[in-house]
C-alpha positions in Angstrom: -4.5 -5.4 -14.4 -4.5 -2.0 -12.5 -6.6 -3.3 -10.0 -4.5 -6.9 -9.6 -1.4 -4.2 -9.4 -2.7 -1.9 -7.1 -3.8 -5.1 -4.8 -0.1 -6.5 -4.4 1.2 -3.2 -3.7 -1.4 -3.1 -1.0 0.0 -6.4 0.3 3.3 -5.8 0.3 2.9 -3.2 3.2 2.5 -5.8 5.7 5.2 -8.0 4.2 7.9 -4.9 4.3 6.7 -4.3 8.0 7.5 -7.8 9.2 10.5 -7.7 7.3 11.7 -4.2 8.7 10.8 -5.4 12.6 12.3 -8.6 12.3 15.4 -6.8 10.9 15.3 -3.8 13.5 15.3 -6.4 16.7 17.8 -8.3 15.2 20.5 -5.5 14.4 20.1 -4.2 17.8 20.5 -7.8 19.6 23.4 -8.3 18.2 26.8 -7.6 20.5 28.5 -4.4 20.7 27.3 -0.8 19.8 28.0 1.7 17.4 30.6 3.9 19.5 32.0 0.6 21.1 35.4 1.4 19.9 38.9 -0.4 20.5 39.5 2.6 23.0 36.7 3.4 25.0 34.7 6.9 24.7 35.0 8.9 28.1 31.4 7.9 29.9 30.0 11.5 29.3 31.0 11.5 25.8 29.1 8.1 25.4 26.3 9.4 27.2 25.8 12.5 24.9 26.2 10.5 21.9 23.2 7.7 22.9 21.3 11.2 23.9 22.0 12.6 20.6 21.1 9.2 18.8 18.2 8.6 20.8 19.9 5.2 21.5 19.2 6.2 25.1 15.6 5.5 24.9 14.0 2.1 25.7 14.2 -0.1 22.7 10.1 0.3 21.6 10.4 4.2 22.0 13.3 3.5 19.6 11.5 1.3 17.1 8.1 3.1 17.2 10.5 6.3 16.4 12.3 4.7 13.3 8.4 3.5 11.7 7.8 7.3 12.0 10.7 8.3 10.4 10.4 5.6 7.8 7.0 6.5 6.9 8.2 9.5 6.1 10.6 8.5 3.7 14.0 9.3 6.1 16.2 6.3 7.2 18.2 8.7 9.7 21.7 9.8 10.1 24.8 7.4 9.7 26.4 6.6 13.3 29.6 6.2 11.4 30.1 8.5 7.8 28.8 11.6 10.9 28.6 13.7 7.7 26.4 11.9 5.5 22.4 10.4 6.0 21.8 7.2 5.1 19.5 8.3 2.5 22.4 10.0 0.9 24.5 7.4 0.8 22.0 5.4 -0.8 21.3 7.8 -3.3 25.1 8.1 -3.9 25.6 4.5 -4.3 22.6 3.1 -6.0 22.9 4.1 -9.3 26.7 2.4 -10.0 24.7 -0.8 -8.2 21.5 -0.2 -10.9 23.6 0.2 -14.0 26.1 -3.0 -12.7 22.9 -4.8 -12.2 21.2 -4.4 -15.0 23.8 -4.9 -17.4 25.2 -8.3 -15.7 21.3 -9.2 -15.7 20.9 -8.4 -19.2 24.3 -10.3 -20.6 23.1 -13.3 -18.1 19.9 -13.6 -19.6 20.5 -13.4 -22.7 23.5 -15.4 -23.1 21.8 -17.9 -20.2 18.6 -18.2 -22.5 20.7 -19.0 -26.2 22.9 -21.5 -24.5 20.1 -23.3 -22.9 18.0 -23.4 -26.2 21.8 -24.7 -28.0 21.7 -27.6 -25.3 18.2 -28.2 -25.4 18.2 -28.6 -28.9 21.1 -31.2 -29.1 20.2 -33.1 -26.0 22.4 -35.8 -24.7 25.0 -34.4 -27.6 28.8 -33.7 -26.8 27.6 -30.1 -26.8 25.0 -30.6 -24.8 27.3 -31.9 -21.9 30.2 -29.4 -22.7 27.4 -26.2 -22.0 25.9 -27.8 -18.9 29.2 -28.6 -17.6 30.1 -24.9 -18.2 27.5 -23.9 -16.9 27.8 -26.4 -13.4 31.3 -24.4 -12.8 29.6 -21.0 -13.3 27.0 -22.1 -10.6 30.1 -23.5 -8.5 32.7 -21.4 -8.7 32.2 -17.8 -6.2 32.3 -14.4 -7.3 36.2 -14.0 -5.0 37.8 -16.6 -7.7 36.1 -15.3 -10.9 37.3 -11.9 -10.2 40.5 -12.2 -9.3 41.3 -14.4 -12.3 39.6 -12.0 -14.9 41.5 -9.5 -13.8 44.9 -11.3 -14.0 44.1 -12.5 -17.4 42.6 -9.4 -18.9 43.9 -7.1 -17.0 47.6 -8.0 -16.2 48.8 -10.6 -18.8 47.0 -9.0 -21.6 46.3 -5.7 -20.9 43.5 -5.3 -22.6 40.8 -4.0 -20.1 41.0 -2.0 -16.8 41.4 -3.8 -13.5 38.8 -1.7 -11.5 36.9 1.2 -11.1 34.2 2.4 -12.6 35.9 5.0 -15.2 32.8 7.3 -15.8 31.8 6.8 -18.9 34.4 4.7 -20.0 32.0 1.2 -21.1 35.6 -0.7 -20.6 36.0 -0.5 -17.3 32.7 -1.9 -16.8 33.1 -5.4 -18.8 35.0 -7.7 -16.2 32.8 -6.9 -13.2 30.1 -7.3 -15.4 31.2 -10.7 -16.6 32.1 -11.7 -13.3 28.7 -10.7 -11.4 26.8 -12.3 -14.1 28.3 -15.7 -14.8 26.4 -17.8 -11.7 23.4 -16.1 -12.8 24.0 -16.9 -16.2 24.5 -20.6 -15.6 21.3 -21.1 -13.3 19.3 -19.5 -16.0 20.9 -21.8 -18.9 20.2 -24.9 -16.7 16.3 -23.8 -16.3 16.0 -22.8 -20.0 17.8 -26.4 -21.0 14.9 -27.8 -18.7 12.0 -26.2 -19.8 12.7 -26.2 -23.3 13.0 -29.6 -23.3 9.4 -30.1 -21.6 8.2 -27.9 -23.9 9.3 -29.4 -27.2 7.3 -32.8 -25.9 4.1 -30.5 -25.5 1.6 -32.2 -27.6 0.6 -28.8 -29.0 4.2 -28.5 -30.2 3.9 -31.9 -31.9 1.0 -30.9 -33.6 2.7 -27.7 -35.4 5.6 -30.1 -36.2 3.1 -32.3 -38.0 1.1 -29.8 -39.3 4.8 -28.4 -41.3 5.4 -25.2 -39.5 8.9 -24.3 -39.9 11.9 -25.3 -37.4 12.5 -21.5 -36.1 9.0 -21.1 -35.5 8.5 -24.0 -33.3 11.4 -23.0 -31.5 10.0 -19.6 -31.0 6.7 -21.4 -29.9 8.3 -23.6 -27.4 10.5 -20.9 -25.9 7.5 -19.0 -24.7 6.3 -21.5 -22.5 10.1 -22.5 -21.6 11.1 -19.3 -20.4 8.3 -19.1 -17.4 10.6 -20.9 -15.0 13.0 -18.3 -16.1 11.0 -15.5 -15.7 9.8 -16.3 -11.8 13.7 -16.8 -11.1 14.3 -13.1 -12.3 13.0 -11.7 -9.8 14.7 -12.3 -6.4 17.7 -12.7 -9.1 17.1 -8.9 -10.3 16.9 -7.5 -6.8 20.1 -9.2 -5.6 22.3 -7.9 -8.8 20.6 -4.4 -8.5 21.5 -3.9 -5.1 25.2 -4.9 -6.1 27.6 -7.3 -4.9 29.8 -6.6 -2.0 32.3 -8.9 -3.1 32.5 -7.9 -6.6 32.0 -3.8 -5.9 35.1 -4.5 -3.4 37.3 -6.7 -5.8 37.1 -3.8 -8.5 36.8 -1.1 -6.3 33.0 0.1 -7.7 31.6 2.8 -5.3 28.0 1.0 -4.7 26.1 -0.2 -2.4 27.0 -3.6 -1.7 29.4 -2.8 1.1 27.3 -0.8 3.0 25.5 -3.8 4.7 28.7 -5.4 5.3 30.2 -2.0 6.5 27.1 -0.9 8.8 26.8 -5.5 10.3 30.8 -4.8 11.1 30.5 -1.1 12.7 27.3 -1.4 14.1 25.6 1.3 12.1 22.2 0.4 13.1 20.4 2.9 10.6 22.5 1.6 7.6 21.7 -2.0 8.3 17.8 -1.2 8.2 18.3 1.7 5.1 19.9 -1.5 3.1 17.6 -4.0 4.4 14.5 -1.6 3.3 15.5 -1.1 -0.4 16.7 -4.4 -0.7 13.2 -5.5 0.3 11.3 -2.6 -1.6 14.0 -4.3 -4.7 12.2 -8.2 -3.8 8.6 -6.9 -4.1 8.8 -4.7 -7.2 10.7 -7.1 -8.8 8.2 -10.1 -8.4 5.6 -8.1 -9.0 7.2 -7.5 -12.3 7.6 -10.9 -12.9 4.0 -11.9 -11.8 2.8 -9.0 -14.8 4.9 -10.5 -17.6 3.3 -14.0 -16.7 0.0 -13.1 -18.3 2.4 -11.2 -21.2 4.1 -15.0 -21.7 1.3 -17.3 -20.8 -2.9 -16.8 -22.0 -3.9 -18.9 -19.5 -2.9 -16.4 -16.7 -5.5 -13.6 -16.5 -4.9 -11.0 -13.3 -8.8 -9.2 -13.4 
C-alpha cells in the first residue's frame, strides 16, 4: 500500500506540470494586463511596474521563473491586494473553504446515500419517484436560486437563521450555505446510490444470503458495500471542488474563502492568483482521488494495490 501510494504521488508530478503550463500560457494569452486600468498608468510608471513584476521579461524567462518559485513552495506576490502574497491569501481563505466543504460533503453524503438506499428499496414506488424527482431538481436547479431562496425563507420570513457570514463560531450561520452548496451534490450521489444498490441487490451472492435466511438489515449492509463504489470514485473530483469553495455561494452569503479569488484574479488579470488557485485546486484533484483509489481496496476484496 505504501509503495502503490508513494507510486501515484510520483505520477502526479508530471500531471500537475502539464496542468500548471497549460494554465500559465493560457492566463497570459488572454487580453489585457494586470495594470491595464480604465485610466491609463503614465508609460514610466508602467514600465517600472513590468520591471518590478518581471512581466518585462520574455514570456519563457517568465515561466521558467515561476517553476522556480513554485518548486520552492512560493506562488509570488498579488499584482492587485499590493499588500498581500498569494500564499497568504490562500492561507487566509482556505480554511472557511475546508470547513464549508467538508461539512456540505458530509450532509451530502450522508443524506445522498439513505435516500438512495429509501428509493432503491421501494423501486418503482410513489416514494421512489417523489426522491428521484427531488433529487432531479437538486441536480437542476444552480447554486444562484437555491441561495437566494434559503435565505428569504429562513432568513427573512422566518427569522430563524442568519443570512450570511460566517459568525465565528457561531454553527448557525453556517447551515444555509451549507444546505445550499450541498444539495446538487447531494442529488447526484442519491441517483448513483439508487443505481448501484439496485445492481447490487440482483448480485447472485446477495440472493444467496437471502436464501440462506440472513436478516433484511444485514443484506442491506451487504449490498451497500458494493453499491457505494460508484459513489466513492465520484467523491473525489466532488471533494476538491466543495473544498476549494464555491464562488457563487462564498459571494451570496458573504463567506471570506477562496472561491472568488479565481474569479477576482480571471477579471483583474492577477496572473499569480489565477495559477496560486489553479495549483491547489489541482494538488485538491490528486489527493482527493488518491483517497478514493485507497478506500477501494477498504470497500472491495477484489482490489489489492501491492
Amino acid at each position: 500500500m505504501l509503495g502503490y501510494t508513494l507510486r501515484r504521488l510520483a505520477s502526479a508530478v508530471p500531471t500537475l506540470f502539464i496542468i500548471v503550463t497549460v494554465a500559465f500560457f493560457l492566463v497570459r494569452f488572454a487580453p489585457g494586463g494586470p495594470f491595464d486600468l480604465e485610466q491609463p498608468l503614465a508609460p514610466q510608471v508602467l514600465d517600472n511596474l513590468r520591471r518590478t513584476y518581471n512581466l518585462d521579461q520574455p514570456l519563457h524567462l517568465q515561466y521558467l521563473d515561476y517553476l522556480a518559485k513554485l518548486v520552492r513552495g512560493d506562488l509570488g506576490p498579488s499584482y492587485t491586494a499590493l499588500d498581500f502574497t498569494v500564499g497568504e491569501m490562500l492561507r487566509r481563505g482556505l480554511p472557511y473553504s475546508i470547513a464549508l466543504g467538508a461539512s456540505a460533503l458530509t450532509l451530502a453524503l450522508v443524506l445522498g446515500v439513505v435516500a438512495g438506499v429509501f428509493a432503491a428499496l421501494r423501486q418503482n414506488s410513489t416514494k421512489d419517484y417523489a426522491v428521484m424527482a427531488v433529487a432531479t431538481v437538486g441536480v437542476t436547479v444552480p447554486n444562484f436560486v437555491v441561495g437566494p431562496v434559503l435565505q428569504l425563507v429562513f432568513g427573512l420570513m422566518l427569522g430563524l437563521l442568519p443570512l450570511g457570514g460566517w459568525g465565528g463560531g457561531d454553527l448557525a450561520h453556517r447551515v444555509l450555505p451549507t444546505i445550499a452548496l450541498a444539495l446538487p451534490q447531494m442529488a447526484v450521489i442519491a441517483r448513483l446510490t439508487r443505481s448501484s444498490m439496485i445492481e447490487a441487490l440482483r448480485a447472485d451472492h446477495i440472493r444467496t444470503l437471502r436464501a440462506n435466511g440472513l436478516p433484511g438489515r444485514a443484506i442491506i449492509a451487504h449490498a451497500l458495500r458494493g453499491a457505494l463504489l460508484p459513489v466513492v470514485s465520484y467523491l473525489g473530483p466532488a471533494a476538491a471542488a466543495l473544498v476549494t469553495g464555491s464562488v457563487v455561494i462564498e459571494k451570496i452569503f458573504a463567506i471570506p474563502g477562496v472561491g472568488s479569488y479565481f474569479v477576482e484574479g480571471a477579471l483583474n488579470r492577477d496572473y499569480t492568483l489565477v495559477m496560486g488557485t489553479v495549483v491547489m485546486l489541482a494538488s485538491f484533484v490528486v489527493l482527493f482521488n488518491l483517497i478514493v483509489d485507497l478506500l477501494y481496496a477498504a470497500l472491495d476484496p477484489r482490489v489489492r494495490y501491492d
